[in-house]
TORDREN-185637 format. One line per field, with one value per residue: residue number from 1; residue in three letters; chain; z, y, x of N, C-alpha, C in turn. Coordinates in steps of 0.2 Angstrom, whole numbers. Atoms other than C-alpha are relative to their C-alpha. Layout:
N
k <- NUM ...
r <- ALA ...
c <- A ...
n.pz <- Z ...
n.py <- Y ...
n.px <- X ...
ca.pz <- Z ...
ca.py <- Y ...
ca.px <- X ...
c.pz <- Z ...
c.py <- Y ...
c.px <- X ...
% end
This chain:
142
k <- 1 2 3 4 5 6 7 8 9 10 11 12 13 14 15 16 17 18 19 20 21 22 23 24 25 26 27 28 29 30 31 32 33 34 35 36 37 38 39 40 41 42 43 44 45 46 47 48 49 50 51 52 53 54 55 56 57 58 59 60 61 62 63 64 65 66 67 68 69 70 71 72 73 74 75 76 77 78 79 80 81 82 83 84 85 86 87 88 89 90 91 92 93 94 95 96 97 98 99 100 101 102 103 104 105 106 107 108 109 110 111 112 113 114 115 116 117 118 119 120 121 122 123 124 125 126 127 128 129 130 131 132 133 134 135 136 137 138 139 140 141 142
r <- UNK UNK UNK UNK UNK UNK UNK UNK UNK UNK UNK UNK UNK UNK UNK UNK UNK UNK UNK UNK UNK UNK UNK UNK UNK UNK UNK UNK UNK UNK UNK UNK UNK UNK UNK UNK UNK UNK UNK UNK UNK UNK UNK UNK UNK UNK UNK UNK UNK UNK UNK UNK UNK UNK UNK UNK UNK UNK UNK UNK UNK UNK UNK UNK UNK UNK UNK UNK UNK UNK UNK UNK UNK UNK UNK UNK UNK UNK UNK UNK UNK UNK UNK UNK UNK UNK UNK UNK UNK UNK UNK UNK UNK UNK UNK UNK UNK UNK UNK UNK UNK UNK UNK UNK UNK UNK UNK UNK UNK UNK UNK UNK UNK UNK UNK UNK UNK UNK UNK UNK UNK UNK UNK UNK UNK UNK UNK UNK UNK UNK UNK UNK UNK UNK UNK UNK UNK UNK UNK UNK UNK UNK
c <- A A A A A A A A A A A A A A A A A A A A A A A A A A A A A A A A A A A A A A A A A A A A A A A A A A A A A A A A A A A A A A A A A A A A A A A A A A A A A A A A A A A A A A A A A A A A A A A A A A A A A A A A A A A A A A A A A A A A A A A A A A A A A A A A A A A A A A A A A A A A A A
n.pz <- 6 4 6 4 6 0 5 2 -2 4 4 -2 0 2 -6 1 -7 1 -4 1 -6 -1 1 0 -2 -7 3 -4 6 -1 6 3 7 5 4 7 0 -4 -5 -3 -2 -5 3 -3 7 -1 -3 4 -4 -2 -2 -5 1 0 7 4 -1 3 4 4 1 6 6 -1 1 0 -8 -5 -7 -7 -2 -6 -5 5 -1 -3 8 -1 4 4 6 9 5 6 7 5 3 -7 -1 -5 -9 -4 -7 2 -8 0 -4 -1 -3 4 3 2 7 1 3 7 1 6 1 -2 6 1 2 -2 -2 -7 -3 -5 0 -8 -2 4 7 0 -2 6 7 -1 2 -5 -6 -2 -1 -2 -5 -5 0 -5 -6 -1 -2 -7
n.py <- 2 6 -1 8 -2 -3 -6 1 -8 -2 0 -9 3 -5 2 -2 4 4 3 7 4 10 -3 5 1 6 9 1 0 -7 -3 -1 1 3 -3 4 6 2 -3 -2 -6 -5 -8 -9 -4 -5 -6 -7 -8 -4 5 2 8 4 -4 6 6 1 0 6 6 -2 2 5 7 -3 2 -5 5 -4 1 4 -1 -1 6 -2 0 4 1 4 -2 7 -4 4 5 -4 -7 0 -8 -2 1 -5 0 -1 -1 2 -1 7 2 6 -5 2 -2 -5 -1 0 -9 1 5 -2 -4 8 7 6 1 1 6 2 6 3 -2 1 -1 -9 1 3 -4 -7 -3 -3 4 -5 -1 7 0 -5 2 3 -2 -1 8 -1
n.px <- 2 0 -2 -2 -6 -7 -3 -8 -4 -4 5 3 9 6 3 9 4 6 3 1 7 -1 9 3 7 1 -2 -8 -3 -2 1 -6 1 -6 -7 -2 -6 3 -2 7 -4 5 2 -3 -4 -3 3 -3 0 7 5 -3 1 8 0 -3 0 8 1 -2 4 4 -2 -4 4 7 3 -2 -2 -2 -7 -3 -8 -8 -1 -7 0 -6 -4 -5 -7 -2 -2 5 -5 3 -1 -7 -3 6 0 6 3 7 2 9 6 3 4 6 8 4 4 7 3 -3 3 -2 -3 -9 -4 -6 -1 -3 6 1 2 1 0 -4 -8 -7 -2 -3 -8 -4 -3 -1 -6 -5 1 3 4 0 -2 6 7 3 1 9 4 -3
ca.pz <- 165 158 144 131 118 117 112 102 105 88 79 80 85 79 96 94 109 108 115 116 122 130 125 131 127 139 127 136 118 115 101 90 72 59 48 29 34 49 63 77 84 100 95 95 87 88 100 89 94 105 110 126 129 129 115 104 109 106 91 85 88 77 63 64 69 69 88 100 117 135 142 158 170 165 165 164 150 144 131 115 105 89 73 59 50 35 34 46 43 55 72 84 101 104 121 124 137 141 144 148 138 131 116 115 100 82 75 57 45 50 39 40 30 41 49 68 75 91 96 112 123 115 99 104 115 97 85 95 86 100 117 125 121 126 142 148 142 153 168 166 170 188
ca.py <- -1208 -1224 -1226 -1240 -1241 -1236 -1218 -1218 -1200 -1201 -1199 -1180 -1187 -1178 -1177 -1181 -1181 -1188 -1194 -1211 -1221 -1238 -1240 -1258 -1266 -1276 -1293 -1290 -1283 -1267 -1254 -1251 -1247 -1256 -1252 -1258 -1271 -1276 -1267 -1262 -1244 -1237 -1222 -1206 -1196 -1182 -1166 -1149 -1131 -1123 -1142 -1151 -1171 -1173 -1159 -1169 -1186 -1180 -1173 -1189 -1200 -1192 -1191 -1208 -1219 -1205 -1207 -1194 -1200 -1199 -1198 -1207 -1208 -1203 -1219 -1211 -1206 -1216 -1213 -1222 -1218 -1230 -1228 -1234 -1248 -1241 -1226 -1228 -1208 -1207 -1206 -1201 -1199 -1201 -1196 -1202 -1198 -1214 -1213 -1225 -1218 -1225 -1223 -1208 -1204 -1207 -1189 -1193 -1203 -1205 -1195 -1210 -1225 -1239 -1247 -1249 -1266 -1274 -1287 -1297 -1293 -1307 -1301 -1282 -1290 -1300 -1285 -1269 -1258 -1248 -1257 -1240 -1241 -1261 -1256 -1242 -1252 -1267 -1255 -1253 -1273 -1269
ca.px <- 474 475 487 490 507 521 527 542 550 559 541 530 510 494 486 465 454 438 422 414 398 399 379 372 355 344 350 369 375 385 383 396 400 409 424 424 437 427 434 423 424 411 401 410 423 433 429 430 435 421 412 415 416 395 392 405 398 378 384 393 380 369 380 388 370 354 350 351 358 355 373 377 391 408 417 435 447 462 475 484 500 501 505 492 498 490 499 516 520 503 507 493 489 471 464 446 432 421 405 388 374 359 347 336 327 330 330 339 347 366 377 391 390 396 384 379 377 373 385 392 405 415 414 420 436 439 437 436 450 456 462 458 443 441 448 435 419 423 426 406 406 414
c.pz <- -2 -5 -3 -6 1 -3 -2 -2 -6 -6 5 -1 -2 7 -2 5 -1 7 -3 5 1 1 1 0 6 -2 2 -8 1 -7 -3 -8 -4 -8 -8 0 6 6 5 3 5 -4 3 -4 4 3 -3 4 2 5 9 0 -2 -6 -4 0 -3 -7 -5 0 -6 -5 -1 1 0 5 3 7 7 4 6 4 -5 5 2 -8 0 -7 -4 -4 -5 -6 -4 -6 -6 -2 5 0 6 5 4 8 3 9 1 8 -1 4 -1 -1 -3 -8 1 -4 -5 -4 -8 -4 2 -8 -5 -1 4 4 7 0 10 1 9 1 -1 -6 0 3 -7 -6 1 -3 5 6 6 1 4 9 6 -2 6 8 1 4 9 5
c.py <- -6 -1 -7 2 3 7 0 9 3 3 8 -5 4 -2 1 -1 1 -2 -7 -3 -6 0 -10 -1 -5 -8 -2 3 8 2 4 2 -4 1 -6 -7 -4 0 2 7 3 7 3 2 9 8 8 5 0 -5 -3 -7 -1 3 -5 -8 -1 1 -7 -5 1 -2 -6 -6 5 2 8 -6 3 -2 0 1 1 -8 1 2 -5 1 -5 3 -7 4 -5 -5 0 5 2 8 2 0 2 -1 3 -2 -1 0 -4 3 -4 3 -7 3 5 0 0 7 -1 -5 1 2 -4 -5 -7 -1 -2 -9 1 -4 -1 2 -8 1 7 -3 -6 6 8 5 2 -3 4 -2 -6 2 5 -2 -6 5 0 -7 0 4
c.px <- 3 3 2 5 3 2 5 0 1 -8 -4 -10 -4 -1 -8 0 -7 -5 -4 -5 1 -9 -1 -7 -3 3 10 2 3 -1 5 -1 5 2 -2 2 0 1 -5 3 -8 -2 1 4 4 -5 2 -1 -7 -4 5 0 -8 0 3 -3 -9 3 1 -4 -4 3 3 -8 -7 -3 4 1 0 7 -1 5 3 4 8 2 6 3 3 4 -1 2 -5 5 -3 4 6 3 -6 1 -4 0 -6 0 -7 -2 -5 -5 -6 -5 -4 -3 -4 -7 4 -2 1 1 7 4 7 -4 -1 -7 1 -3 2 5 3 6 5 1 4 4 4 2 0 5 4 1 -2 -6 -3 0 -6 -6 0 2 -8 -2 1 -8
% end
């Protein structure tokens, strides 16, 4: 596994693990959501008791942009420790499952606010939040 940052020892992490779709359209664009403060983040999200990466991943897409999705290759997974510069008692270590899915159908409206956009991949190695995540969408490019 892939891992990005540094763990500092002296600090006690939450551990999340997560999945995540690298979703490209035919115009070379990826689909991503954005943050209040302009952050960009892959659709997906934390994997709850009982669910598996896919599970977790269809559910997230839904709540998060409305779509159901056909899920693709497994792409890999790849780890970060950081700490939120927002909230420096926050330590995390977030483990994520990458995969390439598509669009299926629109089932609902999304339950989350932030909105979905399309953008280029030089716009997502400018504002992607995670470098995890940066890191497993260009292995798609290979």
């Amino acid at each position: 596994m892939k891992s990005f940052g540094e763990r500092n020892n002296e600090l006690a992490y939450s551990r999340r693990v997560g999945a995540y779709a690298v979703i490209l359209n035919q115009n070379g664009e990826y689909l991503v959501v954005q943050s209040s403060d302009g952050d960009l983040f892959l659709i997906g999200g934390g994997i709850e008791q009982g669910e598996d990466s896919i599970d977790a991943l269809r559910r997230e897409a839904v709540e998060e942009i409305g779509f159901s999705l056909n899920v693709g290759e497994f792409i890999g997974k790849a780890e970060k420790h950081w700490v939120s510069p927002q909230y420096s008692a926050l330590s995390q270590h977030n483990i994520g499952y990458f995969y390439v899915c598509t669009l299926a159908d629109r089932i609902t409206v999304p339950l989350e606010k932030e909105p979905m956009r399309w953008v280029s991949l030089e716009v997502v190695e400018e504002k992607l939040f995670h470098e995890h995540h940066l890191y497993m969408l260009k292995k798609t490019l290979y």
